[in-house]
C-alpha positions as CSV (number, residue, x, y, z in Angstrom):
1,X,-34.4,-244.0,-74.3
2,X,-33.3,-246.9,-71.9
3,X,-35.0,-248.9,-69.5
4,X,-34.7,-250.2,-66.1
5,X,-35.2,-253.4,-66.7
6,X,-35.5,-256.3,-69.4
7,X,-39.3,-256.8,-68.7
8,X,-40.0,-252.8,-69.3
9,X,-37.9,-252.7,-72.6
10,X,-39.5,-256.2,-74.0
11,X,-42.9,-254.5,-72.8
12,X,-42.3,-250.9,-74.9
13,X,-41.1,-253.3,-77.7
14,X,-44.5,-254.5,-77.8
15,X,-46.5,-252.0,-77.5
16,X,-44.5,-250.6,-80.7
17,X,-45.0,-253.9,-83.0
18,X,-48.7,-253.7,-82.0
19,X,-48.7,-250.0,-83.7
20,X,-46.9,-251.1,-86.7
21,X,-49.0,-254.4,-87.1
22,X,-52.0,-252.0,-87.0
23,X,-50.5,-249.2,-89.7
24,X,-50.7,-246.8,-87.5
25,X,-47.1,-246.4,-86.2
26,X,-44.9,-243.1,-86.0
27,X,-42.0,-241.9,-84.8
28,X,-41.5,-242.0,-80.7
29,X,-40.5,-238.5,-80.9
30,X,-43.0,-237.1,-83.3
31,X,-45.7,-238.9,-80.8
32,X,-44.5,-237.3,-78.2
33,X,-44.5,-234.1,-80.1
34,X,-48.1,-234.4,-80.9
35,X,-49.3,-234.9,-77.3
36,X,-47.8,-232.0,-76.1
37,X,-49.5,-230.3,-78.8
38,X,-52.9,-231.5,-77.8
39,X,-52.6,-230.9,-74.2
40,X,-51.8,-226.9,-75.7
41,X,-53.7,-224.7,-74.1
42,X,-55.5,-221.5,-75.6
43,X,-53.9,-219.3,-72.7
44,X,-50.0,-220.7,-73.3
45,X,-50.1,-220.7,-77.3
46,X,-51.8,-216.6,-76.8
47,X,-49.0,-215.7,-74.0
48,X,-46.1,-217.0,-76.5
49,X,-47.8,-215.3,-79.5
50,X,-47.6,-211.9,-78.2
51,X,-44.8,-212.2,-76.7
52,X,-43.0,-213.3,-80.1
53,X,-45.4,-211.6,-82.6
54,X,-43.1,-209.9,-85.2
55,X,-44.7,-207.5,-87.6
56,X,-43.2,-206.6,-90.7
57,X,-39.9,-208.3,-89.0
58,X,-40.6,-206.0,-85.8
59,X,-41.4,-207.0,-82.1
60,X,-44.8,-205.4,-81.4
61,X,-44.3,-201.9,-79.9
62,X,-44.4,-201.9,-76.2
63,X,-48.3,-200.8,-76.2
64,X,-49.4,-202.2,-78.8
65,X,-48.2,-205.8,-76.7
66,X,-50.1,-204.2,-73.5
67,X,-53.4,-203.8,-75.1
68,X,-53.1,-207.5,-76.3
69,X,-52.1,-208.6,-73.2
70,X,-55.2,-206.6,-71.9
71,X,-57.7,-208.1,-74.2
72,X,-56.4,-211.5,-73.6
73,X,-57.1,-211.4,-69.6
74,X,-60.2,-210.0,-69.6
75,X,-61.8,-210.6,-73.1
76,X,-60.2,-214.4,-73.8
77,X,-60.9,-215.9,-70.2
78,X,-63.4,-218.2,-71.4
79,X,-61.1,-220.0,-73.6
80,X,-57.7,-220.2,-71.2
81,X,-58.1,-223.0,-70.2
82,X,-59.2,-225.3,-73.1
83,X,-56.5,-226.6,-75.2
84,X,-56.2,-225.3,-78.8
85,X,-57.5,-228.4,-80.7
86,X,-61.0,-228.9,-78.5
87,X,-62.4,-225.3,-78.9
88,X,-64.7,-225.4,-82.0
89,X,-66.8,-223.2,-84.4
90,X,-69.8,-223.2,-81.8
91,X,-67.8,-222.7,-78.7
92,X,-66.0,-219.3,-80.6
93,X,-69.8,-218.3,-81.5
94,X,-70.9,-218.6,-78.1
95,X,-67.9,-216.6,-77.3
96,X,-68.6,-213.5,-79.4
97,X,-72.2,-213.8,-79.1
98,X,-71.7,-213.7,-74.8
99,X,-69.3,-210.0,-75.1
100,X,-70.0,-206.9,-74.3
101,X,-71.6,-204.4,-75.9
102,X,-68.8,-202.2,-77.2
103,X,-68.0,-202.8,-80.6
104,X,-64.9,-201.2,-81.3
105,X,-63.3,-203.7,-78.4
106,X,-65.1,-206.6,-79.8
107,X,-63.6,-206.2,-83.3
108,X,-60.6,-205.9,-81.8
109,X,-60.7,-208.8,-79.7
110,X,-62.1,-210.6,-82.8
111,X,-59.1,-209.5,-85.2
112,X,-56.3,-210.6,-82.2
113,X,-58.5,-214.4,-81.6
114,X,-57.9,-214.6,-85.4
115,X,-55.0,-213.8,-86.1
116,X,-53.6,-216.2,-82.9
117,X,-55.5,-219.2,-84.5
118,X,-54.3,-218.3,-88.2
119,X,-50.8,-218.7,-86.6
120,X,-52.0,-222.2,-85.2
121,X,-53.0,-223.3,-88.5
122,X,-49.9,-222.2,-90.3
123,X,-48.0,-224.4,-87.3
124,X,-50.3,-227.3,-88.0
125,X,-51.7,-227.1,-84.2
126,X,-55.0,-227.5,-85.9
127,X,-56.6,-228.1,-89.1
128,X,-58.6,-225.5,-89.3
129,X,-59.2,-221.9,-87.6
130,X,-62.6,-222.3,-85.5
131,X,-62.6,-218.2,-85.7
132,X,-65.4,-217.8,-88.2
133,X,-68.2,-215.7,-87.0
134,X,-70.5,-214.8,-89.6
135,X,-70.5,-211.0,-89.7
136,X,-68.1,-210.0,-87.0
137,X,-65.4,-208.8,-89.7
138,X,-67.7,-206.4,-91.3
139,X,-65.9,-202.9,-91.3
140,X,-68.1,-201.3,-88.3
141,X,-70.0,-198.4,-89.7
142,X,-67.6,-195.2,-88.8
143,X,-69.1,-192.7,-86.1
144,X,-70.5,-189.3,-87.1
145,X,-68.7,-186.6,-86.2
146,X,-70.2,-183.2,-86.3
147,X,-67.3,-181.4,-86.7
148,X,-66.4,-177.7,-85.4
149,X,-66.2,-174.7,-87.2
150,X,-62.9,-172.7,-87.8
151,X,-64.0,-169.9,-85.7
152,X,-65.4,-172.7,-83.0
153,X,-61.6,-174.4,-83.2
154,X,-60.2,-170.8,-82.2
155,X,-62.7,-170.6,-79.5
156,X,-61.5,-173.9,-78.0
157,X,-58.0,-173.3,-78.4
158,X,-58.7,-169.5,-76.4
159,X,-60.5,-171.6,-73.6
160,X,-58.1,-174.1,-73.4
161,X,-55.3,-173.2,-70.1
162,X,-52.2,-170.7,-72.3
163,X,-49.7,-173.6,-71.8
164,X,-52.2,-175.9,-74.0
165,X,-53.4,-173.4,-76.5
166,X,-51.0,-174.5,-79.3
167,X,-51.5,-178.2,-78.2
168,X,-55.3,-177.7,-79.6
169,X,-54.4,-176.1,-83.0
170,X,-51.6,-178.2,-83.8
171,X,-54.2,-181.1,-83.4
172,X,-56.5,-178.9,-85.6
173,X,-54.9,-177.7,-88.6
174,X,-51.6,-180.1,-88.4
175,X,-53.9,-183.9,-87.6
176,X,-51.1,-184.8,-85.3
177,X,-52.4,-187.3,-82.6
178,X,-52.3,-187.0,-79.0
179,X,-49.6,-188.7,-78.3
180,X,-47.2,-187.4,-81.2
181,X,-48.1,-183.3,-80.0
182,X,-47.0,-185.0,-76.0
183,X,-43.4,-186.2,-77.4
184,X,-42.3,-183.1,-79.7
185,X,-39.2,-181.3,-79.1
186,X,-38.2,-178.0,-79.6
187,X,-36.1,-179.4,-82.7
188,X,-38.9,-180.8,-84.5
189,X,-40.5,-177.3,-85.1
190,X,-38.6,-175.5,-87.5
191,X,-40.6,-172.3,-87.7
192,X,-38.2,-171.1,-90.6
193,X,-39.7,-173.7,-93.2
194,X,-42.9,-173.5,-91.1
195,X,-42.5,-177.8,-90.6
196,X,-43.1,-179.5,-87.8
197,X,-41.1,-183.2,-87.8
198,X,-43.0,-186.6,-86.6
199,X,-40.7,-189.3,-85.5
200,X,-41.5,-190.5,-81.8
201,X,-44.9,-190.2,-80.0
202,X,-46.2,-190.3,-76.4
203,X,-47.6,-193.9,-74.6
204,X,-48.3,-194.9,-71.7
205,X,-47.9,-198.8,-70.6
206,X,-47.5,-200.1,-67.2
207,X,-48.9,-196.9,-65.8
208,X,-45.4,-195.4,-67.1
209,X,-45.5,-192.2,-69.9
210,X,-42.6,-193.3,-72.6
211,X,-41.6,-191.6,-76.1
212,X,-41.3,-194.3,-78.5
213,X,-41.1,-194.3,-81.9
214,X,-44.9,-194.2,-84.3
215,X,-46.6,-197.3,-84.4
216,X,-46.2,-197.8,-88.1
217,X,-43.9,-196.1,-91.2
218,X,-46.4,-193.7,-92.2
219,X,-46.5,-192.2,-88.5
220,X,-43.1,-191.0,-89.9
221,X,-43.8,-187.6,-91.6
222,X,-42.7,-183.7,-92.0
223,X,-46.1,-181.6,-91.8
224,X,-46.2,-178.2,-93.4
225,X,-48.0,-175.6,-90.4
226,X,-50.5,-173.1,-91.9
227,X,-48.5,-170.0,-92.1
228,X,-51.4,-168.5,-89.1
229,X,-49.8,-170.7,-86.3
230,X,-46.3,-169.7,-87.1
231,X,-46.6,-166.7,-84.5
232,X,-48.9,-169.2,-82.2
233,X,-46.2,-171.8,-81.9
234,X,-43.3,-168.9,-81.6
235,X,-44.9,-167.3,-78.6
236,X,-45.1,-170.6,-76.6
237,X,-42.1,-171.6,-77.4
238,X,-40.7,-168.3,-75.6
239,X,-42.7,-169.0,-73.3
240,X,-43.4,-172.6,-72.2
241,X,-40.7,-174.8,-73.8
242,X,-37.0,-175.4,-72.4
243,X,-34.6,-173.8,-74.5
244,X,-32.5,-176.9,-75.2
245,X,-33.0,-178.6,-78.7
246,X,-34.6,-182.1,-76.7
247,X,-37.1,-179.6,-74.7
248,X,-40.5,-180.8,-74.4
249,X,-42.7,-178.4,-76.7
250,X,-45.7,-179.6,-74.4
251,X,-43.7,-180.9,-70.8
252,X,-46.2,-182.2,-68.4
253,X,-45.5,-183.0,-64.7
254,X,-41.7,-183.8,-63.9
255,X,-40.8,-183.1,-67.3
256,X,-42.4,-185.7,-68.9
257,X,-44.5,-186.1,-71.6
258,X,-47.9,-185.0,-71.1
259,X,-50.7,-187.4,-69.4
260,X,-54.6,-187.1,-71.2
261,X,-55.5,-186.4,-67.8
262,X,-53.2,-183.6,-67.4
263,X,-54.9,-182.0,-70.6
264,X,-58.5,-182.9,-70.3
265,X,-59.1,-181.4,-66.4
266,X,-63.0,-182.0,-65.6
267,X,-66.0,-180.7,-66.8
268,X,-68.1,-177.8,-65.0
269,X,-70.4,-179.5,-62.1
270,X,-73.5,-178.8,-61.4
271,X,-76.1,-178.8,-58.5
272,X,-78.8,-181.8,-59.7
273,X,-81.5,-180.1,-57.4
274,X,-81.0,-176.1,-58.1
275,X,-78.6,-176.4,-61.7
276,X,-76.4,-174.3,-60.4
277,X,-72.7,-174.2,-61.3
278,X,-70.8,-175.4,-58.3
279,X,-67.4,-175.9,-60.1
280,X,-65.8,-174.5,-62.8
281,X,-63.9,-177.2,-63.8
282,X,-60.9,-176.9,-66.0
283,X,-58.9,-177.7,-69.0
284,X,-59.8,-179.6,-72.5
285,X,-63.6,-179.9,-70.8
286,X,-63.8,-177.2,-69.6
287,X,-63.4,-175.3,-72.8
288,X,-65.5,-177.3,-74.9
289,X,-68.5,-177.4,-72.5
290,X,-67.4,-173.1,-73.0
291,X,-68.0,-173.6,-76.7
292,X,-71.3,-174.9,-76.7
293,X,-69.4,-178.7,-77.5
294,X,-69.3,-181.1,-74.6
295,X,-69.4,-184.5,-76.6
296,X,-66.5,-183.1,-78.6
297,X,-63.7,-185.1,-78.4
298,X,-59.1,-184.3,-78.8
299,X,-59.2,-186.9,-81.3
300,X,-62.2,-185.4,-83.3
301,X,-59.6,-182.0,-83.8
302,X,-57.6,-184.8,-86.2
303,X,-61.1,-185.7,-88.2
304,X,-60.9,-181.6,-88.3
305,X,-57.8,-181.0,-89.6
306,X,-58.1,-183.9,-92.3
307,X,-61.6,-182.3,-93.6
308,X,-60.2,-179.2,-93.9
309,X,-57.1,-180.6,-95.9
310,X,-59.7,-182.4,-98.3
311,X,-61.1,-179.3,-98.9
312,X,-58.9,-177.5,-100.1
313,X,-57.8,-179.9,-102.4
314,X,-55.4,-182.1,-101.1
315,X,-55.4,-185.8,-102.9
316,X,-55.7,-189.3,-101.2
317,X,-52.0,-190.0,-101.1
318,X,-51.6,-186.5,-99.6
319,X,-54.2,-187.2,-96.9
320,X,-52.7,-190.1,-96.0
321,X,-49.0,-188.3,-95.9
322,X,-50.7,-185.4,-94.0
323,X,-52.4,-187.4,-91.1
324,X,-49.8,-190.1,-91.2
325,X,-52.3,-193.0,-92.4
326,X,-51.4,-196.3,-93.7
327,X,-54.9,-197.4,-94.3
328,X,-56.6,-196.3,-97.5
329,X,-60.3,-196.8,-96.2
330,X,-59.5,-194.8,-94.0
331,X,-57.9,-191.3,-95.8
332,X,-61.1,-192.1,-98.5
333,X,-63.5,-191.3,-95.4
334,X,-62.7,-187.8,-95.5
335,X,-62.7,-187.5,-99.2
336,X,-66.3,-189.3,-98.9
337,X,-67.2,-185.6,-96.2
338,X,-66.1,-183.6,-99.0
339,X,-68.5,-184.6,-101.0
340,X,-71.4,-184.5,-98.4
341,X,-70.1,-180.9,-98.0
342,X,-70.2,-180.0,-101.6
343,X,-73.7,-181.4,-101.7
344,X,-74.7,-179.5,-98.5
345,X,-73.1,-176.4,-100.2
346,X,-75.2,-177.0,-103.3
347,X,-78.2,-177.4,-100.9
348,X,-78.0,-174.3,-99.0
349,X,-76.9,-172.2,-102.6
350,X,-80.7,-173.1,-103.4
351,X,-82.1,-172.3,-100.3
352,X,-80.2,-168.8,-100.6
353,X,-81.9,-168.8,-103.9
354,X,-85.4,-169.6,-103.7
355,X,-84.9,-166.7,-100.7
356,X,-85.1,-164.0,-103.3
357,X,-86.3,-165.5,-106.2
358,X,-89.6,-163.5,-107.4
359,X,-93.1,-164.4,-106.8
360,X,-94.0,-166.4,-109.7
361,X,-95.4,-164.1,-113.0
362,X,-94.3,-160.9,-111.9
């Protein structure tokens, strides 16, 4: 650096010995450094980290970056504006303590606040991660889900609009996620081997429906169809899909890939005063408010499908092959509802039992 003048360089010159005579000097440049470091703020260090985030050597997929983005605004605001080293233990506690009741946000919000100040610490912005709420990384206890019955899956898939039919027992009996049934193509059904082919899937992110490719490797699979769809998903492929190879199986409005709203419709309404029925409504609510089901949920059709494959046998690996899992916790759940099945089965066996079993003595 230079100076303007003799009486501003002899001044610097001073100020440095003073440091040195004191123990306690460093590097101009690595001062410098530091105070940029400590006027950091939460918000800037979060906005870079997304942005840059690399995952297995990959940029974060184009959703996966929105939802961050998402929970940052509206979840972090608190801590924007403090600057990385002054937030503490307690102010972090306060933090979680003060959100929302909706747990499966929180722990996500807590997993993406940890994993930012991890990075902070491996940087050596700051000592120490303040992220270190007792508690908030248990694994959260995983819904029930009272599952359908195969005759009540064929009911919904009857109810649902013709176009959307196969849409629900794909889900069903293949587990393939909503947005990997919205971005097949006519190529990825090969109704000779009786396959259907998972390598892109539907998202929406900026309001904008895009096919991308799955969120992790194991999204990446080849699913064997139950040889009683084969006719199912010949019939609307007659019928509903382009006859180009690239044809949307399931095209929604403009030829794009399909929207949830597009598939779900709205549930019957009802008078509040008289009960009666003043609109049918339509689509995915529709026909599970027809079944007797209106807390079922699309997603619950994978839980289905996965149960079903336990069932009849299939191995941990092979469920998490089947429903394209790369958590193990995860493929164990269902083998876990096998054996509540089996014990239910054993149950109701005895109750059959005691039905016809003698009076005692005779």
């Amino acid at each position: 650096m230079t100076f303007s003048n003799p009486i501003r360089a002899q001044g610097w010159l001073a100020q440095e010995l003073t440091l040195i005579e004191l123990g306690q000097w460093t590097p101009p440049a690595q001062r410098r450094e530091k105070a940029e470091v400590a006027s950091t703020t939460f918000d800037e260090f979060a906005r870079e980290w997304i942005e840059k985030r690399l995952v297995k050597g990959r940029p974060l997929k184009d959703r996966t970056r929105e939802h961050y983005l998402d929970l940052h605004e509206r979840w972090f605001a608190p801590l924007h504006d403090r600057t990385l080293a002054s937030i503490t233990r307690r102010d972090i506690d306060r933090w979680y303590h003060g959100l929302p009741d909706a747990p499966t946000m929180r722990s996500h919000a807590y997993s993406l606040l940890k994993s930012i100040f991890r990075t902070a610490v491996a940087r050596g912005l700051v000592q120490e991660s303040p992220v270190a709420v007792e508690g908030a990384t248990a694994r959260a206890t995983p819904k029930d889900i009272t599952l359908l019955t195969v005759a009540q899956v064929q009911a919904l898939a009857d109810a649902m609009p013709p176009r959307h039919r196969l849409l629900v027992l794909l889900a069903a009996w293949c587990g393939l996620r909503f947005g990997e049934l919205t971005a097949l193509r006519r190529r990825d059904l090969d109704l000779v081997e009786g396959t259907v082919t998972v390598d892109q899937a539907a998202v929406t992110v900026a309001g904008q429906r895009l096919i991308t490719t799955p969120k992790s490797a194991a999204g990446r699979r080849t699913v064997y169809l139950p040889p009683h769809l084969i006719e199912d998903a010949r019939r609307h492929l007659a019928v509903f899909t382009g006859t180009d190879a690239d044809a949307l199986v399931f095209p929604g409005n403009d030829n794009l890939p399909l929207t949830p709203g597009q598939v779900y419709g709205h549930a019957p309404r009802f008078n509040r005063r008289t009960g009666k029925q003043v609109h049918p409504g339509n689509g995915f609510y529709r026909a599970r408010h027809e079944i007797g089901r209106p807390d079922f949920r699309f997603h619950d059709l994978r839980h289905f499908a996965a149960t079903m494959a336990a069932i009849s046998g299939a191995t941990t690996k092979e469920l998490m092959q089947f429903a394209g899992h790369s958590d193990l916790h995860v493929a164990m759940r269902y083998q876990e509802a096998v054996h509540d099945r089996k014990k239910d089965l054993a149950q109701r066996m005895t109750n059959l039992a005691t039905a016809v079993a003698p009076p005692h003595g005779t």
